[in-house]
N, C-alpha and C positions, 0 to 999 in steps of 0.2 A: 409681853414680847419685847419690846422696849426696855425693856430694866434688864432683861437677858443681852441684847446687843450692848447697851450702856456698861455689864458688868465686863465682855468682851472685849469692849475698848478699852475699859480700865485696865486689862492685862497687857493690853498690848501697850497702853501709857506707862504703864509701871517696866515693862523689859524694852523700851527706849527704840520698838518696833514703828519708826515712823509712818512708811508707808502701810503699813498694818493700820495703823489710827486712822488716817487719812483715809482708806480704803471703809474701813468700818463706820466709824463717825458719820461719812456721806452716807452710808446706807441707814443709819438710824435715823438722820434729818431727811432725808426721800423717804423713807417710810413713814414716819410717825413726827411729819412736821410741827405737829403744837403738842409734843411731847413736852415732860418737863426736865428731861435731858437735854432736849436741844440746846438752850446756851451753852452749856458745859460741852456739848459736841463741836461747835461753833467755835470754840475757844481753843478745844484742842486740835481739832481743825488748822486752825491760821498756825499755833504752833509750832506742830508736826510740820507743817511746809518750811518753817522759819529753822526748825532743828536740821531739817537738812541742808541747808547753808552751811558751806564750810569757813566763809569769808568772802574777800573781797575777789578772789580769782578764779571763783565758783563760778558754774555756769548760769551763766545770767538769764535762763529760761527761768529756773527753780526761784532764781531771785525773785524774778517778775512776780511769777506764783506766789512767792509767800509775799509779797508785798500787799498781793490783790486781798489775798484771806487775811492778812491781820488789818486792811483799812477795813474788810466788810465786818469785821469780828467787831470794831471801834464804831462802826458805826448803827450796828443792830439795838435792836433794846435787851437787854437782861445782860447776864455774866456781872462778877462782880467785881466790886472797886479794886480790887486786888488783880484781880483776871484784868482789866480793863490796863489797870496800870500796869502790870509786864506787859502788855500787847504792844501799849504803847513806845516802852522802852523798845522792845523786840526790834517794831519799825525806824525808829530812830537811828539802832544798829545798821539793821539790814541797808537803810537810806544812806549812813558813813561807807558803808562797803563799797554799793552802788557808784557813789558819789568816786571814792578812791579807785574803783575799777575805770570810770572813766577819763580821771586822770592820767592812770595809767596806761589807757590807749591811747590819749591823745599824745603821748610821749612816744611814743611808739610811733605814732603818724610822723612825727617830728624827728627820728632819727632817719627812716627812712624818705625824707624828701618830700610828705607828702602834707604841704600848709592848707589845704582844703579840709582832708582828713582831721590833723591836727583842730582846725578852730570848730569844723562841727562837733568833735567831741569837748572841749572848751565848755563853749556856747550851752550843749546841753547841760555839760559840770553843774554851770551857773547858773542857768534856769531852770532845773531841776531839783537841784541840791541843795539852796543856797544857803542855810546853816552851818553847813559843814565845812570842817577844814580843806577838804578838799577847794573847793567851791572858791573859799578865799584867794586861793594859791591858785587856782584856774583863772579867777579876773583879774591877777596881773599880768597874766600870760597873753590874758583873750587880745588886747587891740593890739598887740603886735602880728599875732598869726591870722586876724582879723587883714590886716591890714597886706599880708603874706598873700595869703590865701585869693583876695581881692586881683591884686598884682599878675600870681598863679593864670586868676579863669581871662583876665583881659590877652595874656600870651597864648590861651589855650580855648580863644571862640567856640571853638566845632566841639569839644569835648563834651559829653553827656552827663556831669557833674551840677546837680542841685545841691545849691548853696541855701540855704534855709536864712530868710532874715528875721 
C-alpha cells in the first residue's frame, strides 16, 4: 500500500503537480511512518513547498512553510547526500529571498515616513539573515533608522508601537 502511494507521488513529482506532492507525500508519512519511502517523502515534501516560491515578493506565508520543511527535511535522519545537499542549497535560496523581501519593505517604511517601520524590518534583515547580501546592506542602514525611529517613539509617547530591542 505504500509503494502504491510512493508511485503516486512519483507522478505527481515528475508533472511538477506541487501541491499534488505535498498533499500525497503527507498522506504516505501519516500512514506508513517507518516506511521506506518516508525519506524520499520528506524530501519531496520540503521541496514541493520550496517549488512553490516564486522569489523574493512571494507570499511570505509559503516562504515560512517551505523554510520549516526543508530545515525539518536537514534535520531528520535518512535522504541522501545529494537530497541533503539541494535542501540545503534550496534554504540558502529561499533565506536570500526572505532576507531581500525584507529589505524591501523596510524601504518601503522609509519612503513612506515611517522610521519604526523601517528599523524593525532592518533589524530583523540582520538578525535573521545575516549571510546574506541583503543583510550587509541592511546594517549600514540599521543605526541611522535605529536612531530615527528612537527620536520617532520619544515624539510619539501615547502611541501603541513595540519597538523590539
Amino acid at each position: 500500500a505504500d509503494d502504491a502511494e510512493a508511485l503516486l507521488g512519483e507522478d505527481l513529482w515528475k508533472n511538477r503537480d506541487w501541491e499534488g506532492v505535498v498533499a500525497r507525500y503527507s498522506q504516505l508519512v501519516q500512514d506508513y511512518p517507518d516506511s521506506e519511502w518516508a525519506p524520499l517523502a520528506y524530501y519531496r515534501i520540503a521541496m514541493a513547498w520550496f517549488y512553490q516560491v516564486e522569489g523574493p515578493r512571494y507570499d511570505l506565508g509559503i516562504m515560512k512553510r517551505a523554510e520549516r520543511e526543508l530545515s525539518l527535511f536537514l534535520k531528520r535522519k535518512g535522504g541522501t547526500p545529494k537530497q541533503k545537499e539541494t535542501a540545503r542549497k534550496a534554504l540558502d535560496r529561499l533565506h536570500d529571498w526572505m532576507a531581500r523581501r525584507a529589505y524591501r519593505t523596510a524601504h518601503y517604511y522609509m519612503t513612506v515616513g515611517s522610521p519604526v517601520g523601517a528599523w524593525i524590518y532592518l533589524k530583523e534583515l540582520v538578525d535573521q539573515y545575516p549571510g546574506t547580501q541583503a543583510a550587509r546592506e541592511g546594517a549600514k542602514e540599521l543605526p541611522l533608522w535605529e536612531k530615527r525611529a528612537r527620536r520617532w517613539k520619544a515624539r510619539h509617547p501615547f502611541e501603541k508601537i513595540e519597538v523590539k530591542e
